[in-house]
ZAKEVEX-924023 format. One record per residue (C-alpha): residue number from 0; x negated, y, z negated; residue in three letters. Coordinates in Angstrom, 2 decimals, decimal comma. Each point is the difference from the previous one (the first is absolute). Example, Ala and Ser with C-alpha at 12.3 -4.5 7.8 and 13.67 -1.06 7.14 Angstrom:
<nulums>
{num = 0 xx = -12,30 yy = -4,50 zz = -7,80 residu = ala}
{num = 1 xx = -1,37 yy = 3,44 zz = 0,66 residu = ser}
</nulums>
This chain:
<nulums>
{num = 0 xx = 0,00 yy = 0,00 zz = 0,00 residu = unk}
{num = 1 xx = -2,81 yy = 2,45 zz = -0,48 residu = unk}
{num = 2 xx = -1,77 yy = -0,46 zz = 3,54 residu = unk}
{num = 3 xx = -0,01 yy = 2,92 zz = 1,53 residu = unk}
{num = 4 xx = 0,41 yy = 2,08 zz = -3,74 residu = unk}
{num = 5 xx = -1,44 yy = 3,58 zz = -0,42 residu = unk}
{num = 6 xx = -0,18 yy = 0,27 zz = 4,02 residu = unk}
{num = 7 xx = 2,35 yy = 1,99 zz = 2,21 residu = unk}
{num = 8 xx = 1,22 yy = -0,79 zz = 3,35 residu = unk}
{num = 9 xx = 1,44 yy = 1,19 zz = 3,15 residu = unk}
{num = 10 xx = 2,67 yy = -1,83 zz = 1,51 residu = unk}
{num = 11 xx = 0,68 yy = 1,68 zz = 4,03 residu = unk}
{num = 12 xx = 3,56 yy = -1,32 zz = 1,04 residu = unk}
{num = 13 xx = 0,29 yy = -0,97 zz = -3,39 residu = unk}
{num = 14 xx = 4,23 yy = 0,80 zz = 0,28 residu = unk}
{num = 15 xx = 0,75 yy = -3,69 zz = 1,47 residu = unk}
{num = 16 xx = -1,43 yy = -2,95 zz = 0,87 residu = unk}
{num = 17 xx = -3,42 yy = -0,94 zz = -0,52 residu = unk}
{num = 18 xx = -0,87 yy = 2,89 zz = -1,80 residu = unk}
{num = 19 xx = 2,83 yy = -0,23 zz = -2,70 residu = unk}
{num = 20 xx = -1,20 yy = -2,88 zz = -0,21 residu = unk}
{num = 21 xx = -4,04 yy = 0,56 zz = -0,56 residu = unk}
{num = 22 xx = 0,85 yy = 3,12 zz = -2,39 residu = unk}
{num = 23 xx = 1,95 yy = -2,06 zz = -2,09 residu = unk}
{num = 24 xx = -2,17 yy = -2,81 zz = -0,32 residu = unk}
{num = 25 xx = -3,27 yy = 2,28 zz = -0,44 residu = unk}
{num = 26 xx = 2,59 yy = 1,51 zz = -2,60 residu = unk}
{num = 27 xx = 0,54 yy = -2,48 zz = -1,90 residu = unk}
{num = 28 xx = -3,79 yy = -1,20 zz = -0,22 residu = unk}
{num = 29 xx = -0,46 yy = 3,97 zz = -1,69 residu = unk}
{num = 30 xx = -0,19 yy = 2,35 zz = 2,65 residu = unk}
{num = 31 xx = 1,13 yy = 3,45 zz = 0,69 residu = unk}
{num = 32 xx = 1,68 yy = -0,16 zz = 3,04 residu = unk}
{num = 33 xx = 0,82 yy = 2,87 zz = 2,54 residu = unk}
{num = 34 xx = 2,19 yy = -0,90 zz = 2,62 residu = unk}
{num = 35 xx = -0,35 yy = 2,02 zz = 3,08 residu = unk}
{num = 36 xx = 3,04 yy = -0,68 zz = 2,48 residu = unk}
{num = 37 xx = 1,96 yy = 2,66 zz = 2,36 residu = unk}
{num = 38 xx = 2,82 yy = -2,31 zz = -1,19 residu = unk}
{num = 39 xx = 1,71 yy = 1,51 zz = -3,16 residu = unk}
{num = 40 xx = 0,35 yy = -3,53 zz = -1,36 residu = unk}
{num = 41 xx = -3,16 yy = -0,10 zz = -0,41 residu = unk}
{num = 42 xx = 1,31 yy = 2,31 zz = -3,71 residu = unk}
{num = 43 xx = 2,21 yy = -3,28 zz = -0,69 residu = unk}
{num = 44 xx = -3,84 yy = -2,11 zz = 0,04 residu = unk}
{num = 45 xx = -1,56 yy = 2,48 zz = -2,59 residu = unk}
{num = 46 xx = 3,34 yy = 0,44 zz = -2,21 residu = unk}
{num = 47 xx = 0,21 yy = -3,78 zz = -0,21 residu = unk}
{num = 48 xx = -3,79 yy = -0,75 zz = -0,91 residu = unk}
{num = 49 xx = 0,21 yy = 3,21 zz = -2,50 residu = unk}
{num = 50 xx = 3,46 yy = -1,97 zz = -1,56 residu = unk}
{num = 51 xx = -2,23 yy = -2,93 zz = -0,16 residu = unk}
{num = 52 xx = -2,61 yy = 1,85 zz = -1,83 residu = unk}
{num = 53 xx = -2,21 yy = 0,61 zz = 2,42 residu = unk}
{num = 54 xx = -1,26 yy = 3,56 zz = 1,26 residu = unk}
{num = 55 xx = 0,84 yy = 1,09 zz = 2,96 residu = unk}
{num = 56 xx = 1,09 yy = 3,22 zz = 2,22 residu = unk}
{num = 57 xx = 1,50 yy = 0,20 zz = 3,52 residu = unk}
{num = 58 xx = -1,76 yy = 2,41 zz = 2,62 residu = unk}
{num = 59 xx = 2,35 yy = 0,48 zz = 3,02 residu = unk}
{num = 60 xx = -2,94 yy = 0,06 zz = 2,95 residu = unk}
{num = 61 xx = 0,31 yy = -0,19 zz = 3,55 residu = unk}
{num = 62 xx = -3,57 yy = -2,03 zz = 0,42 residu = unk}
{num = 63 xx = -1,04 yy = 1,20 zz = 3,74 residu = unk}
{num = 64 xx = 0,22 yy = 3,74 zz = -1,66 residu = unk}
{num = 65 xx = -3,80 yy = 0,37 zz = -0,89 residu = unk}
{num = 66 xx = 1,43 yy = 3,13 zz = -2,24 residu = unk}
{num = 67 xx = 2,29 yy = -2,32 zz = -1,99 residu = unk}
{num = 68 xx = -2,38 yy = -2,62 zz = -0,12 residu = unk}
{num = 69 xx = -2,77 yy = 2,30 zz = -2,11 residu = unk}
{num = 70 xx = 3,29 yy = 1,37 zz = -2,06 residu = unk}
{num = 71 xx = 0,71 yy = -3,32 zz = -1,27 residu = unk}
{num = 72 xx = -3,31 yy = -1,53 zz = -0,62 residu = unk}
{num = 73 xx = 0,02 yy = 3,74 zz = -2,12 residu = unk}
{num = 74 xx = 2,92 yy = -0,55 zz = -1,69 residu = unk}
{num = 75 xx = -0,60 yy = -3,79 zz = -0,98 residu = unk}
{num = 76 xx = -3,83 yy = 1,02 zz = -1,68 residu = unk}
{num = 77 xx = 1,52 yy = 2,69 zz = -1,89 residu = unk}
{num = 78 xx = 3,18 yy = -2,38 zz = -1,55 residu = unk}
{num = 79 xx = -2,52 yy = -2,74 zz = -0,34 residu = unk}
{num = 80 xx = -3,20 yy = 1,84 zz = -1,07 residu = unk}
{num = 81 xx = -2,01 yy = -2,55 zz = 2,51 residu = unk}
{num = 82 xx = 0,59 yy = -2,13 zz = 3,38 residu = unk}
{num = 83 xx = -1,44 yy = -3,39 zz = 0,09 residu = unk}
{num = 84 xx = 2,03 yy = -1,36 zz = 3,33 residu = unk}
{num = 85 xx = 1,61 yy = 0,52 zz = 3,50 residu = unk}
{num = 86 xx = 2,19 yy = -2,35 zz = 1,48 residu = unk}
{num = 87 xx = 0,58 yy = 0,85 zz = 2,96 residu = unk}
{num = 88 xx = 3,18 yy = -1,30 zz = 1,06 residu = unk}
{num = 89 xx = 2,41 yy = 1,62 zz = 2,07 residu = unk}
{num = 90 xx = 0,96 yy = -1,51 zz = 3,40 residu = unk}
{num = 91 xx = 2,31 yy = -0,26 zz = 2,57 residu = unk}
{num = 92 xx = 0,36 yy = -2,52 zz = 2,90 residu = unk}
{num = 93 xx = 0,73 yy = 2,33 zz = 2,94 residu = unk}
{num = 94 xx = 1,88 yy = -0,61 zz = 3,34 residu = unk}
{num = 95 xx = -0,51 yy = -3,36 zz = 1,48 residu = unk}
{num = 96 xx = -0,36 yy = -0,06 zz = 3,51 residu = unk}
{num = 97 xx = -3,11 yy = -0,94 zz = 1,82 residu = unk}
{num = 98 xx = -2,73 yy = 2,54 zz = 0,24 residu = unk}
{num = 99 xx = 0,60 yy = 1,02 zz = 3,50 residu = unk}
{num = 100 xx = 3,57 yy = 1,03 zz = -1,05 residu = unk}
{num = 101 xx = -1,22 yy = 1,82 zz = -3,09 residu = unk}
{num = 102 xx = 0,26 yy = 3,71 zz = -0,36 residu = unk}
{num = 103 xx = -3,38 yy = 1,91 zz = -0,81 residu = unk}
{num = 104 xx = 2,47 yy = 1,91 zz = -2,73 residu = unk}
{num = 105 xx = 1,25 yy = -3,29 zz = -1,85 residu = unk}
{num = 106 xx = -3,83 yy = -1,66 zz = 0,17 residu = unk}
{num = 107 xx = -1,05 yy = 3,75 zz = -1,81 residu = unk}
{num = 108 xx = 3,00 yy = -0,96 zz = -2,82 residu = unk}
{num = 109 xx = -1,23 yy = -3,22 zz = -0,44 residu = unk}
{num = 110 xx = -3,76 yy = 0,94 zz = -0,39 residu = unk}
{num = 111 xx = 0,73 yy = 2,93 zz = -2,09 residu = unk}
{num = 112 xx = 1,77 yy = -1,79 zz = -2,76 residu = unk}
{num = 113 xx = -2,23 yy = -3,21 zz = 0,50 residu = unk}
{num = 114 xx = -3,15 yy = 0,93 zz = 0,50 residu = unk}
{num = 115 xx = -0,52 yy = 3,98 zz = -0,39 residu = unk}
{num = 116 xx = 1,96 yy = 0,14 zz = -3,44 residu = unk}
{num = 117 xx = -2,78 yy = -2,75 zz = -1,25 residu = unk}
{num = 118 xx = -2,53 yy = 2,38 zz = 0,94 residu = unk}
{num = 119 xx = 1,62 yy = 2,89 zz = -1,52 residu = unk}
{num = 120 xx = 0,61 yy = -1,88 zz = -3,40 residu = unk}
{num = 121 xx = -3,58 yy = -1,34 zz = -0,35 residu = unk}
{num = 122 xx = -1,14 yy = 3,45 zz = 1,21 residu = unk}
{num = 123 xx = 1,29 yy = 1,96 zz = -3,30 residu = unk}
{num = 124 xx = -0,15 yy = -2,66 zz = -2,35 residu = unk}
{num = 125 xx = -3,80 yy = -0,67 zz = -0,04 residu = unk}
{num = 126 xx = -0,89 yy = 3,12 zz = -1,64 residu = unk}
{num = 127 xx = 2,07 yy = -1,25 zz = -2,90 residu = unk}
{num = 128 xx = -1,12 yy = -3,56 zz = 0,11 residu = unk}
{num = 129 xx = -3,57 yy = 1,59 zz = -0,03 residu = unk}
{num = 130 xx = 0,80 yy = 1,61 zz = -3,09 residu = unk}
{num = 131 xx = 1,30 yy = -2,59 zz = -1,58 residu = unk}
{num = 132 xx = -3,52 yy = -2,08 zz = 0,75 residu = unk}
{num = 133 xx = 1,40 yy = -2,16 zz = 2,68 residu = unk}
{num = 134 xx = 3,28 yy = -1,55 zz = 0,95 residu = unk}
{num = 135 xx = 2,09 yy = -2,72 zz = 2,36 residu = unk}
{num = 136 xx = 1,63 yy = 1,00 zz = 3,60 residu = unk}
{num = 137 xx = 2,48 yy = -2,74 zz = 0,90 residu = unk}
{num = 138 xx = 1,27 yy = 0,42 zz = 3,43 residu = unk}
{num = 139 xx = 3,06 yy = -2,01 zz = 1,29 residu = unk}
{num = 140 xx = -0,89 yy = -1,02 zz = 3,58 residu = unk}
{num = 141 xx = 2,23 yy = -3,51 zz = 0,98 residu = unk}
{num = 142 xx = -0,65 yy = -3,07 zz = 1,91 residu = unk}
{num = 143 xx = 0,17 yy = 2,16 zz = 3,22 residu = unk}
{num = 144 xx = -3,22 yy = 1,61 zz = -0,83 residu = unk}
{num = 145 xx = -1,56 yy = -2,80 zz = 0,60 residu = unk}
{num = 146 xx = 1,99 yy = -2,49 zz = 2,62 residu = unk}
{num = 147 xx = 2,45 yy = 1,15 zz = 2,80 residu = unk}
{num = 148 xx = 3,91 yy = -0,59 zz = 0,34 residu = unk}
{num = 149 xx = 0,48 yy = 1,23 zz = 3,27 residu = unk}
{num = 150 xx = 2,25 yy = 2,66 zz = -1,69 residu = unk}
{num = 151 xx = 0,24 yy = 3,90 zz = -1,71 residu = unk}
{num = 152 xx = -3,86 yy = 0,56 zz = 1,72 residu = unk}
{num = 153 xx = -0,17 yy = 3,67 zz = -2,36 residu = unk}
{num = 154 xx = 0,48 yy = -2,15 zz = -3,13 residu = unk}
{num = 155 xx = -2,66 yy = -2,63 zz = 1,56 residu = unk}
{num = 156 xx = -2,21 yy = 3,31 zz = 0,95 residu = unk}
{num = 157 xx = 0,14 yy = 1,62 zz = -3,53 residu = unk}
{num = 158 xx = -0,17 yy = -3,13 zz = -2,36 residu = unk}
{num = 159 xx = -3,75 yy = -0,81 zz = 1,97 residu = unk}
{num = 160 xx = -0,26 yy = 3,40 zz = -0,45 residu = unk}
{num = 161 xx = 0,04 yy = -0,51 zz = -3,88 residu = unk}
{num = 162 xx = -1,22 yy = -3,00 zz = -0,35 residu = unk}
{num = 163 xx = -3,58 yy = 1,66 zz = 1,54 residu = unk}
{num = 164 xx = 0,15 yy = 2,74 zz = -1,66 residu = unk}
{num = 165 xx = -0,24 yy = -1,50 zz = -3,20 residu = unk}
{num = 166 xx = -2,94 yy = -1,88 zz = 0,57 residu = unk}
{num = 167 xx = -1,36 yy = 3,63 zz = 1,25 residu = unk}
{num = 168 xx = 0,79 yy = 1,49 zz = -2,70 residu = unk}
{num = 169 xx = -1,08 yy = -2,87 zz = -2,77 residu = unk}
{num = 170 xx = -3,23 yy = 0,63 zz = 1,52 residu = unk}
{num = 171 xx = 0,13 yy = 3,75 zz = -0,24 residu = unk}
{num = 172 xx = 1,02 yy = 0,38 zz = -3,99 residu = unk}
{num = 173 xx = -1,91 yy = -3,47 zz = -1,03 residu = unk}
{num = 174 xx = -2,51 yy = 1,71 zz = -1,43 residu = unk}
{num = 175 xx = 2,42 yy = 2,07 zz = -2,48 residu = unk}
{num = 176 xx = 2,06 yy = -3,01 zz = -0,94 residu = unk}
{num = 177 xx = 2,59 yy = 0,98 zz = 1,99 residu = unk}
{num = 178 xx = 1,48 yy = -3,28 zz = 1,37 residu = unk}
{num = 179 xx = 2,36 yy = -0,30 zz = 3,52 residu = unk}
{num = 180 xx = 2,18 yy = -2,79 zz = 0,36 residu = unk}
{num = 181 xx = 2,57 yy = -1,34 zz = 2,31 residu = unk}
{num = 182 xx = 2,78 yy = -2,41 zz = -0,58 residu = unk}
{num = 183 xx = 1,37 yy = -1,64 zz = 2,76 residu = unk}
{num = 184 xx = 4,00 yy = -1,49 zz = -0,06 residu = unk}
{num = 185 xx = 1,60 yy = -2,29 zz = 1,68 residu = unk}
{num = 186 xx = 3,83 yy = 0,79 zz = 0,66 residu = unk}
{num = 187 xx = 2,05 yy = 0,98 zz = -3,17 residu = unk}
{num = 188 xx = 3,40 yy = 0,48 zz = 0,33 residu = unk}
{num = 189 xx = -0,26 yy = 4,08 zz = -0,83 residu = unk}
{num = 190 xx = 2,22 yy = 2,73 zz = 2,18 residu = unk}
{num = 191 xx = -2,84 yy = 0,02 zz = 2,32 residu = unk}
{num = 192 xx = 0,47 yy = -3,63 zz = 0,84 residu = unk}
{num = 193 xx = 3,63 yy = 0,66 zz = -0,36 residu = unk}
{num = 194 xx = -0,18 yy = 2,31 zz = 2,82 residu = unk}
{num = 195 xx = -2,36 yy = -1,48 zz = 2,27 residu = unk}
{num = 196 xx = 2,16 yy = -3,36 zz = -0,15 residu = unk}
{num = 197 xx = 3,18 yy = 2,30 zz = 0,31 residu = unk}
{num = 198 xx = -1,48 yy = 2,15 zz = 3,66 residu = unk}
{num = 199 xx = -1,04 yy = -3,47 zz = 0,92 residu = unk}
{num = 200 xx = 3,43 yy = -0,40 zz = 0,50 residu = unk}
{num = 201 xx = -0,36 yy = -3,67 zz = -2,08 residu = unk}
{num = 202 xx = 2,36 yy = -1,15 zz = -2,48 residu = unk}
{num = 203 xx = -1,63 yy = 0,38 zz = -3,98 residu = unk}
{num = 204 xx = 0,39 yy = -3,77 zz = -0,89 residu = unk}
{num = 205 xx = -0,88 yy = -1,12 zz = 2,98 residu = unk}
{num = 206 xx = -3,06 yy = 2,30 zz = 0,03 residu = unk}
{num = 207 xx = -0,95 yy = -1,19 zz = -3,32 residu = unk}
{num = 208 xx = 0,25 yy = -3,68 zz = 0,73 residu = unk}
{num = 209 xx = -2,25 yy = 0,52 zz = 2,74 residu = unk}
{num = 210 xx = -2,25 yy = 2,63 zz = -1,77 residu = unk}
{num = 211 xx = -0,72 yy = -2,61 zz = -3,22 residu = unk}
{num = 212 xx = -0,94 yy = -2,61 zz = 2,47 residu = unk}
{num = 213 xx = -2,57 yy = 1,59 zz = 1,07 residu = unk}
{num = 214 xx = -2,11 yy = 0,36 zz = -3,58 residu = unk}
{num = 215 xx = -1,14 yy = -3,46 zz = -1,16 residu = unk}
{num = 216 xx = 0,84 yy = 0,61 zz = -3,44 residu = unk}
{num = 217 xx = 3,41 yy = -0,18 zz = 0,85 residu = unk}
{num = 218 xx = 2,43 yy = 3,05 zz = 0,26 residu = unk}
{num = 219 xx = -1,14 yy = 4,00 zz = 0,43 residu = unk}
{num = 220 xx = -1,23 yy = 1,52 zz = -3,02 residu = unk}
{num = 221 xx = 0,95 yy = 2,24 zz = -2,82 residu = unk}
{num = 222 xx = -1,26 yy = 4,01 zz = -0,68 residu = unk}
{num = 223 xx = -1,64 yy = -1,45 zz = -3,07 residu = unk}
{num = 224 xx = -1,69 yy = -2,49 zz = 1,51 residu = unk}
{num = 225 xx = -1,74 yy = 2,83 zz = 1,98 residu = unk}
{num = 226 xx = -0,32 yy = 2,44 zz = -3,45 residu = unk}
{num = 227 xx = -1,83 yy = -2,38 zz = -2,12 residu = unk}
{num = 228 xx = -2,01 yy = 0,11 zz = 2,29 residu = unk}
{num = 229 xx = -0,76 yy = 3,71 zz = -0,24 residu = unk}
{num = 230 xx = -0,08 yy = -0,15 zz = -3,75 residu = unk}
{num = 231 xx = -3,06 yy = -2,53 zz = 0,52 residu = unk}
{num = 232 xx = -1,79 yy = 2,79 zz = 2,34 residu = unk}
{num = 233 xx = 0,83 yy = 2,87 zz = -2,13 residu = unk}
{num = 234 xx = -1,40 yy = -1,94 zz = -3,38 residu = unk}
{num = 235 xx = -3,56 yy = -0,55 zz = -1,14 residu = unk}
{num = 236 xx = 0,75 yy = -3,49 zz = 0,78 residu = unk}
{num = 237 xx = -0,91 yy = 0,90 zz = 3,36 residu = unk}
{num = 238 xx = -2,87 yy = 2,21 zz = -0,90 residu = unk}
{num = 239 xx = -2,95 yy = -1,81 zz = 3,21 residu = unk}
{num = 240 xx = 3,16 yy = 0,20 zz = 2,12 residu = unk}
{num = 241 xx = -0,05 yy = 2,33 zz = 3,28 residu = unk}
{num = 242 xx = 0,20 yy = -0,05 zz = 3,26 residu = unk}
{num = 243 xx = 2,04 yy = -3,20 zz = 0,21 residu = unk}
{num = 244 xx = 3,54 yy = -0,79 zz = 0,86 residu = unk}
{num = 245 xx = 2,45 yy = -1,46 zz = -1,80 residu = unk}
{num = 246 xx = 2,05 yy = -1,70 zz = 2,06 residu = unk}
{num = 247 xx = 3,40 yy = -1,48 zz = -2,00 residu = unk}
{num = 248 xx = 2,27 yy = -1,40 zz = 3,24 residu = unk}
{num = 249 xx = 0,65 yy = -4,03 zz = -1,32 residu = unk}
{num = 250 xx = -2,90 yy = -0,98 zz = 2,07 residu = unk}
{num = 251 xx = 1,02 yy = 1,72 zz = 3,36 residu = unk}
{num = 252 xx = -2,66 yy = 0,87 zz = 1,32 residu = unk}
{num = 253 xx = -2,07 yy = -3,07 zz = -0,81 residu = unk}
{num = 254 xx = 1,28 yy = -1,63 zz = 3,37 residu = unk}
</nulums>
C-alpha cells in the first residue's frame, strides 16, 4: 500500500480509462495524484481518490496547448510541494481509413494529442523532476507501436513515435536519474476501443469474441492490468529500469 508513498504524479487523460485507472492505483500505493484531462470527469477521478483518502486535485488541460501544459505542471508542484512522475497518457485513435484516404488535418489531430502532447508533458516536467533529484516518465504507446494492423496509420505513426522517443530521452536524463518508460497494451475494452470497434461498423460482442481470441491468455485485458504496470515503473522497484517497454497485451505480440 505504500509503493509509490511521499511521491506525486501526473496522470494526462487521467478523466477515463486508463488513466482513472493508473491514478487510482498509484493512489492507493500513496501518491499524490494530479489528473490532467480536458474531460471534466476527470474532477469525479480526484474527488473519488480524495473520498478514499487519498490527495488529489483536478487540472482541466487541453494537453496539445504548450501554455496549459506549463500551467498545470505549475499548479500540481505548488499543491504538491514536489513532482516525482509523468504519465503520459492521453490518446485518441483517429479516423480509420487507409493512408492514401487520410486527410493531412486529421493525421495533425492524431499526432498532436499522441505524440506532440508527450513531448510537451516531458518538456515542463523535467525541471521539476530535476529538482526533486530524479524521477520516472511512463509513456503509454500500445501494441501498434510496435507491429502493424493494417488500420488508423496516425495512431500506428504516433505510438512508434513514442515508443522512440522514450528510449531518446532515457538516454538524455540517465545521467540525472531521470528514468523514461513505455508501456505497451494490448486491446482493453476502454471508449477508445469502444469507438474504433463502433466506426468499424462491427457488432461489440462479436468484436470482442474475436478481439480475446487473438491474446493467448485468453480474453482482452483490463485498465488495471495495464496500471500496475505503471505503478511498477513509477516505484523504486524499478529503480535500473529505462529505456525498455513494457508490453502487457496477453502475449500478442509474441506470435
Amino acid at each position: 500500500m505504500n509503493r509509490l508513498s511521499g511521491k506525486a504524479a501526473v496522470i494526462t487523460g487521467g478523466g477515463n480509462g486508463l488513466g482513472a485507472a493508473i491514478a487510482q492505483r498509484m493512489a492507493d500505493e500513496g501518491a499524490a495524484i494530479a489528473v490532467l484531462d480536458r474531460d471534466p470527469n476527470g474532477r469525479a477521478v480526484a474527488e473519488r481518490i480524495a473520498a478514499g483518502g487519498g490527495r488529489a486535485l483536478f487540472v482541466q488541460t487541453d494537453v496539445t496547448d504548450e501554455a496549459q501544459v506549463s500551467a498545470a505542471m505549475r499548479a500540481t508542484f505548488e499543491a504538491f510541494g514536489r513532482l516525482d512522475v509523468l504519465v503520459n497518457n492521453a490518446g485518441i485513435e483517429g479516423e480509420n481509413v487507409p493512408t492514401d484516404r487520410l486527410s493531412l488535418a486529421e493525421w495533425n489531430r492524431v499526432m498532436a494529442v499522441d505524440a506532440t502532447a508527450v513531448f510537451l508533458c516531458t518538456k515542463h516536467v523535467i525541471p521539476y523532476l530535476r529538482q526533486a533529484g530524479g524521477g520516472s516518465v511512463i509513456n503509454i504507446s500500445s501494441i501498434y507501436g510496435i507491429v502493424g494492423g493494417g488500420d488508423i496509420p496516425p495512431y500506428h505513426a504516433a505510438k512508434g513515435a513514442v515508443r522512440c522517443m522514450s528510449k531518446n530521452d532515457a538516454l538524455t536524463y540517465a545521467s540525472e536519474r531521470i528514468r523514461v518508460n513505455s508501456i505497451h497494451p494490448g486491446f482493453i475494452f476502454t471508449a477508445l476501443v469502444d469507438r474504433y470497434v463502433h466506426d468499424a461498423g462491427l457488432e461489440r460482442s462479436a468484436a470482442k469474441a474475436s478481439l480475446d481470441a487473438l491474446h493467448p491468455l485468453g480474453g482482452t485485458g483490463t485498465p488495471d492490468d495495464i496500471a500496475w504496470g505503471a505503478v511498477y515503473l513509477a516505484s523504486d522497484e524499478s529503480r535500473w529500469v529505462t529505456g525498455a517497454e513494457l508490453v502487457i497485451d496477453g502475449g500478442y505480440t509474441a506470435r
